[in-house]
Backbone bond lengths (Angstrom), bond angles and torsions (degrees), N, CA, C in turn:
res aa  C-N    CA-C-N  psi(-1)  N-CA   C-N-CA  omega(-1)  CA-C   N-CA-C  phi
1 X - - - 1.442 - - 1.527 109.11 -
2 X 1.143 112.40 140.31 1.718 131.04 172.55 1.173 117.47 -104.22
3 X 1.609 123.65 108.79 1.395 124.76 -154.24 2.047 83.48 -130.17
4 X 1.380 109.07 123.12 1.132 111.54 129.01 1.423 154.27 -112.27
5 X 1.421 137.78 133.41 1.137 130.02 -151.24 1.379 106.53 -109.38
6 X 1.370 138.61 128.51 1.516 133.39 168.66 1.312 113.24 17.18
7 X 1.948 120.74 48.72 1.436 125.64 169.56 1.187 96.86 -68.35
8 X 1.857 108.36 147.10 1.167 120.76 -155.41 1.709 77.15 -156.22
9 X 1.537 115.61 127.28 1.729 125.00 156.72 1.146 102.93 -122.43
10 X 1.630 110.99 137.21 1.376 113.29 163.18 1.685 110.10 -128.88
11 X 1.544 114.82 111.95 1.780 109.30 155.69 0.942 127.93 -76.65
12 X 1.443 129.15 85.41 1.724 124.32 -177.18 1.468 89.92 80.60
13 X 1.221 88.02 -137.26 1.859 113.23 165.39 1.122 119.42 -77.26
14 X 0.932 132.35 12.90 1.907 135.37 -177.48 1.728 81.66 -104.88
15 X 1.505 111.23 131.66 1.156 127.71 153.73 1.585 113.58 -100.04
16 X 1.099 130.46 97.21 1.530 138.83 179.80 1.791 97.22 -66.39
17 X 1.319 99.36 -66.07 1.614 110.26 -161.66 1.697 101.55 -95.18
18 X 1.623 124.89 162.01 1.088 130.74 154.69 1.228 125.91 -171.63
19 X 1.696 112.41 101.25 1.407 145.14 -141.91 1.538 109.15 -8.91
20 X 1.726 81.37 88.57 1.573 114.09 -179.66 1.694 109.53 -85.20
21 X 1.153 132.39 95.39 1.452 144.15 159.06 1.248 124.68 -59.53
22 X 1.169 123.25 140.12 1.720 111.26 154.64 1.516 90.87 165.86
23 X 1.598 108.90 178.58 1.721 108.48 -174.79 1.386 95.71 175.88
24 X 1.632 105.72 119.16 1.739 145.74 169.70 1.805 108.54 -68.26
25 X 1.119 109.89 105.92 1.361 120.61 166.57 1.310 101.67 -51.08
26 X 1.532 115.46 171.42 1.453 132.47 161.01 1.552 104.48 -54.71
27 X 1.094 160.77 -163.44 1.051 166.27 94.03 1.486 117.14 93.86
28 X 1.416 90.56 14.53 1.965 108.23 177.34 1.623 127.14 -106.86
29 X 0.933 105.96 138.63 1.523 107.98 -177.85 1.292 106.90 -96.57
30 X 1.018 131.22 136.95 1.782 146.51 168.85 1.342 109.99 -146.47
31 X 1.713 101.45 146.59 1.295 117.21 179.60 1.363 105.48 -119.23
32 X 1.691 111.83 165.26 1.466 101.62 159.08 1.298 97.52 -121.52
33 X 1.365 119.80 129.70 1.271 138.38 162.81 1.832 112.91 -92.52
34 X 1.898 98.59 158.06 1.487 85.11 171.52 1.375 89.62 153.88
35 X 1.512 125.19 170.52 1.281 119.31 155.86 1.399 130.56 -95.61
36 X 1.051 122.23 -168.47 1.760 138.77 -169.06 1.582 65.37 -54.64
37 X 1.654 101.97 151.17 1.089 136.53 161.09 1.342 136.58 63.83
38 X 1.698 89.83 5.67 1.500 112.87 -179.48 1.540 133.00 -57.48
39 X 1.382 85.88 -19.18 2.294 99.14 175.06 1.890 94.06 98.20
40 X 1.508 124.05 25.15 1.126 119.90 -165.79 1.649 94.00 -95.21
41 X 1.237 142.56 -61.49 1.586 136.34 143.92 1.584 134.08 -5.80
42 X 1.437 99.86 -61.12 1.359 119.26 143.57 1.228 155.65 -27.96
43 X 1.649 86.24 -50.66 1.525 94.33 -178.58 2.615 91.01 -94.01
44 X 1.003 110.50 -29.14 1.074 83.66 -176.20 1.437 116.95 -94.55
45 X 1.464 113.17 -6.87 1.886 104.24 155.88 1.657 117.01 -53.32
46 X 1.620 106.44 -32.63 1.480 99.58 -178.10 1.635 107.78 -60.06
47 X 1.387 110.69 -51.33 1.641 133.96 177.88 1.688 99.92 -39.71
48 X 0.887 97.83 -58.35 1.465 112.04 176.58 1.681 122.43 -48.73
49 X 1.348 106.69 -52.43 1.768 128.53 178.41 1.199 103.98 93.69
50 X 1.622 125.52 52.19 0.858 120.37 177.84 1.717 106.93 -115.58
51 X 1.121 111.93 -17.96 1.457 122.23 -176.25 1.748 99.53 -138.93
52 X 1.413 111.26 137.76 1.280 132.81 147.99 1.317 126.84 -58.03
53 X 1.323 125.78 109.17 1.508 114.10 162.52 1.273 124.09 -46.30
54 X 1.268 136.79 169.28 1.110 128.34 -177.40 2.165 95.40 -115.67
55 X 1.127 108.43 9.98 1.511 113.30 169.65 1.813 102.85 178.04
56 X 1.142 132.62 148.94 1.215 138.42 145.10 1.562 90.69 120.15
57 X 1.363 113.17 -177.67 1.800 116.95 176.20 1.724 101.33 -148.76
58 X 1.506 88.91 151.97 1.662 117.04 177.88 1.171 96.41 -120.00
59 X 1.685 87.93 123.85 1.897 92.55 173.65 1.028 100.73 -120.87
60 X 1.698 141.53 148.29 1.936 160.57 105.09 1.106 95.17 -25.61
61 X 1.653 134.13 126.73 0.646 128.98 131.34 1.843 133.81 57.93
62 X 1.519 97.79 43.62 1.379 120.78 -153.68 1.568 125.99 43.10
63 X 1.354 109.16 24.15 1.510 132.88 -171.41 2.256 117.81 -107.94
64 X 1.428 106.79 83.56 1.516 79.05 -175.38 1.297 150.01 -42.62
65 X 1.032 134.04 123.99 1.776 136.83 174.54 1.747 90.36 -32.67
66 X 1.126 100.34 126.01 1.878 110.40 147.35 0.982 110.71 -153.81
67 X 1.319 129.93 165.45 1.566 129.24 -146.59 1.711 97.26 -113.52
68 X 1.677 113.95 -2.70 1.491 116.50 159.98 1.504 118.73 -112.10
69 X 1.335 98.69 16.14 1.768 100.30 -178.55 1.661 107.39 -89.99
70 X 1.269 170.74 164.08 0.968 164.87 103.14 1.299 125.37 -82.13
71 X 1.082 122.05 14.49 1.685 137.23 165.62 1.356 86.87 -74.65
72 X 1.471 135.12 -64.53 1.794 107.15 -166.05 1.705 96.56 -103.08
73 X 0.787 124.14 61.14 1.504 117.65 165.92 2.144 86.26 -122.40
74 X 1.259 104.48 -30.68 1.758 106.11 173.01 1.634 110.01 -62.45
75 X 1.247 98.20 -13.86 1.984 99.68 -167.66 1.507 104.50 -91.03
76 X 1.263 136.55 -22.17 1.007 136.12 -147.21 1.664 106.26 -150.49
77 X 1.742 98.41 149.20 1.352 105.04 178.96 1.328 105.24 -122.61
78 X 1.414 113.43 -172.80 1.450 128.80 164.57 1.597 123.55 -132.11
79 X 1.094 144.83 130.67 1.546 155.17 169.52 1.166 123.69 -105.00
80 X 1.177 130.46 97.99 1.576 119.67 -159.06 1.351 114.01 -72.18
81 X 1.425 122.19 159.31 1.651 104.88 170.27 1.313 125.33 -42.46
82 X 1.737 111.65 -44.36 1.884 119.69 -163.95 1.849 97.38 -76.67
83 X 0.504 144.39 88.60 1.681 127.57 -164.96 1.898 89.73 -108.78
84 X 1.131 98.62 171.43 1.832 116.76 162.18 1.973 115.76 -111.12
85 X 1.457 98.02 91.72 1.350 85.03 -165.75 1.878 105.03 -91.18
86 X 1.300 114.78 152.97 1.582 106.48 -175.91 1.500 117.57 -82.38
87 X 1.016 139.46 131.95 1.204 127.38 -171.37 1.628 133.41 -88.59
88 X 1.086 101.35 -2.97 1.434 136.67 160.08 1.512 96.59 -59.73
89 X 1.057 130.49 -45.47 1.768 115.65 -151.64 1.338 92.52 -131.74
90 X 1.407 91.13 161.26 1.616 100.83 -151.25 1.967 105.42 -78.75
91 X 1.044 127.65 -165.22 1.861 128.14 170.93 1.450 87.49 -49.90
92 X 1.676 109.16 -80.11 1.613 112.26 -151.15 1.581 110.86 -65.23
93 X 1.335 122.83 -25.04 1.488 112.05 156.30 1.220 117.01 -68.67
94 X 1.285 127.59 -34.99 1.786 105.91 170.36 1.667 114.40 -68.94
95 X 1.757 122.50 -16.77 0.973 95.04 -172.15 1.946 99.96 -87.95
96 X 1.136 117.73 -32.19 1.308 120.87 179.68 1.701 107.35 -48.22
97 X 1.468 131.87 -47.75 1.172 126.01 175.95 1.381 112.41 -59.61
98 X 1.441 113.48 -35.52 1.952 110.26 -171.06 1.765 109.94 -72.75
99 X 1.723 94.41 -20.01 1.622 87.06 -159.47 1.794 88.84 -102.17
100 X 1.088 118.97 2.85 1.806 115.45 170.29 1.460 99.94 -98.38
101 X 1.778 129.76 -1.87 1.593 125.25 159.94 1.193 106.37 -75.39
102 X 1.392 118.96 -44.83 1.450 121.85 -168.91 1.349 128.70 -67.56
């Protein structure tokens, strides 16, 4: 499960994030939609452990994101937008093959 709690980013004065909530069941699909500048990058480098919030927490699996933990960096993947998808196999077989690379 993907739990966010009142994530909050701040650059300087650029507020990217602002105590952004929400949380992905096991067996759920979610997107983030939005435009340029929406905190959609943002919010999954934190997911990721690549960036610190500057307030709120991302948890794996009732486990916090930290960027020295690797217990949830094992839970989770990434797919970039540009991907190479095969055309032979269907969406959910390309996504099942990308996320058994990862």
């Amino acid at each position: 499960m993907l739990q966010a709690k009142k994530l909050s980013m701040r650059y300087n004065e650029k507020i990217a994030l602002k105590d952004l909530s929400f949380s992905v069941a096991p067996g759920e699909i979610f997107c983030l939609l939005g435009q340029n500048g929406a905190g959609k990058t943002t919010t999954i480098n934190i997911f990721l452990g690549l960036l610190e919030p500057s307030s709120g927490e991302a948890l794996i699996d009732e486990i916090p994101v930290d960027k020295n933990n690797n217990s949830t960096r094992n839970s989770i993947a990434y797919i970039p937008e540009i991907v190479q998808l095969y055309g032979n196999l269907t969406g959910l077989e390309n996504l099942d093959f990308l996320s058994r690379l990862a």
